[in-house]
C-alpha positions as MATLAB code, in Angstrom:
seq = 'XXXXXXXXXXXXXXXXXXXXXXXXXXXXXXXXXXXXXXXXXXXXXXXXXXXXXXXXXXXXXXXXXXXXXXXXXXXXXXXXXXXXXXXXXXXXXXXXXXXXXXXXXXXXXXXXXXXX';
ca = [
       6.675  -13.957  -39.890;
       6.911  -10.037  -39.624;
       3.370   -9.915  -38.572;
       2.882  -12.647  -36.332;
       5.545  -11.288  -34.271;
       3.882   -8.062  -34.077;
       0.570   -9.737  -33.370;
       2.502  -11.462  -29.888;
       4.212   -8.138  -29.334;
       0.816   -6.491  -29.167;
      -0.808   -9.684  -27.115;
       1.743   -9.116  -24.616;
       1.771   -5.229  -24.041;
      -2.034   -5.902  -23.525;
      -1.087   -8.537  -20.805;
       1.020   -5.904  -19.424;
      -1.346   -3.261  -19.255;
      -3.988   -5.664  -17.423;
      -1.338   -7.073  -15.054;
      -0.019   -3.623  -13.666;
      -2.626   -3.334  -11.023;
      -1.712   -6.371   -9.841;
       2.227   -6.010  -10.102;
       1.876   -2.689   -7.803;
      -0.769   -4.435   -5.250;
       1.784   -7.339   -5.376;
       4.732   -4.974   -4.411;
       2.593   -2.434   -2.028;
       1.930   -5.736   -0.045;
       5.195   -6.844    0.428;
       7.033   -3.434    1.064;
       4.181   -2.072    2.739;
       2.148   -4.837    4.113;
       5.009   -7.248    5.208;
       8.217   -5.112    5.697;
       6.888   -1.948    6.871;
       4.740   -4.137    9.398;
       7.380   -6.407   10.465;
       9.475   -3.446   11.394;
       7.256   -1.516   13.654;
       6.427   -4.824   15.224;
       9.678   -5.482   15.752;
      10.688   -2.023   17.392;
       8.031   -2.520   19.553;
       8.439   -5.655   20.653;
      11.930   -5.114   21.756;
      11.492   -1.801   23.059;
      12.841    0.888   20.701;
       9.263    2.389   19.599;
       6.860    3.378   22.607;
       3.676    2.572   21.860;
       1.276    5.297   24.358;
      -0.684    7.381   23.243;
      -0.821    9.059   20.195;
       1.789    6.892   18.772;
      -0.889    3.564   18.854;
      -3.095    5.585   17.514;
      -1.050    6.349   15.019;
       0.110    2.311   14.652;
      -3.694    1.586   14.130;
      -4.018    3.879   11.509;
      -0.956    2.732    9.996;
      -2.210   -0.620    9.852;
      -5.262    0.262    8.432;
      -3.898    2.622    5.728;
      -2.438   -0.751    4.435;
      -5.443   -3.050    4.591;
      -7.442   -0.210    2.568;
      -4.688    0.161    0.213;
      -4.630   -3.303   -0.477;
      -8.488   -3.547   -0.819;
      -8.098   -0.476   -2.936;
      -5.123   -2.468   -5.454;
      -6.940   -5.212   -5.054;
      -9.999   -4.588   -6.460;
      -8.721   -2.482   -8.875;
      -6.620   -5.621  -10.171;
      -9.799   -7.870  -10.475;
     -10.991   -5.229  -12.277;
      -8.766   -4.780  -14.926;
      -8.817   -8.297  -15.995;
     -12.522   -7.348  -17.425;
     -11.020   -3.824  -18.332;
     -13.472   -2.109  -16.401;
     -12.624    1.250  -15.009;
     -12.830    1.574  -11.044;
     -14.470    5.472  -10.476;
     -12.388    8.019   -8.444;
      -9.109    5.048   -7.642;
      -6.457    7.685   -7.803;
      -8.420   10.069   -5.616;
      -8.963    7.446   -3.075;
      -5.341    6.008   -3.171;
      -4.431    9.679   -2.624;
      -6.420    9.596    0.562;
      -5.233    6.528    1.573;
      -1.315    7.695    1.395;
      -2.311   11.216    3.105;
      -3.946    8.523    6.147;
      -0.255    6.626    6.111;
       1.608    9.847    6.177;
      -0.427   11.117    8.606;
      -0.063    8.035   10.823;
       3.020    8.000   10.625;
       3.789   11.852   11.997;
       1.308   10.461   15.008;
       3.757    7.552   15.817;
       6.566    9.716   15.391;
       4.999   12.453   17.607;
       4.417    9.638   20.269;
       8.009    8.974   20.450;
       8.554   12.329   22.257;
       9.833   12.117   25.480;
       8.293   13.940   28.217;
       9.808   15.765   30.746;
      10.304   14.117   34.695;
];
């Protein structure tokens, strides 16, 4: 019995290991792709975030950071369930966060007010 239960332990560390990709492309969309979203939306819809220039710029890049970081988890999850290796996936999530960050200094910088 000893050894059958280490035979499921090991089964399910493996599942593990496969499924992370997808666990962290799971939660990147929905605290990233839905949340984050929903909340610039919002504070631009009703007014609190000023959308000139550079700050929808910076919305647009925003919003793209997140569609390429999804395609980025996302393929990365399809391929782990053949355990192949996706080249240079760090380095280009790295980019990818640098391109939110960066985006995100752009909206803030549009949110100056200028002087009348």
């Amino acid at each position: 019995v000893h050894g059958a239960a280490q035979i499921e332990q090991i089964k399910v560390s493996i599942l593990a290991f496969g499924f992370r990709p997808i666990i962290i492309a799971y939660l990147h969309l929905v605290l990233l792709g839905i949340i984050s979203v929903f909340l610039l939306t919002y504070l631009s819809a009703n007014s609190y975030l000023s959308l000139k220039q550079p700050a929808r710029t910076g919305l647009y890049l925003f919003l793209a950071g997140v569609y390429l970081n999804e395609l980025v988890l996302g393929i990365q999850g399809v391929a782990s369930f053949a355990y192949f290796r996706v080249p240079y996936v760090n380095e280009t999530l790295f980019v990818i966060s640098l391109l939110l960050c960066s985006s995100l200094l752009l909206l803030l910088a549009g949110q100056r007010k200028t002087k009348t």
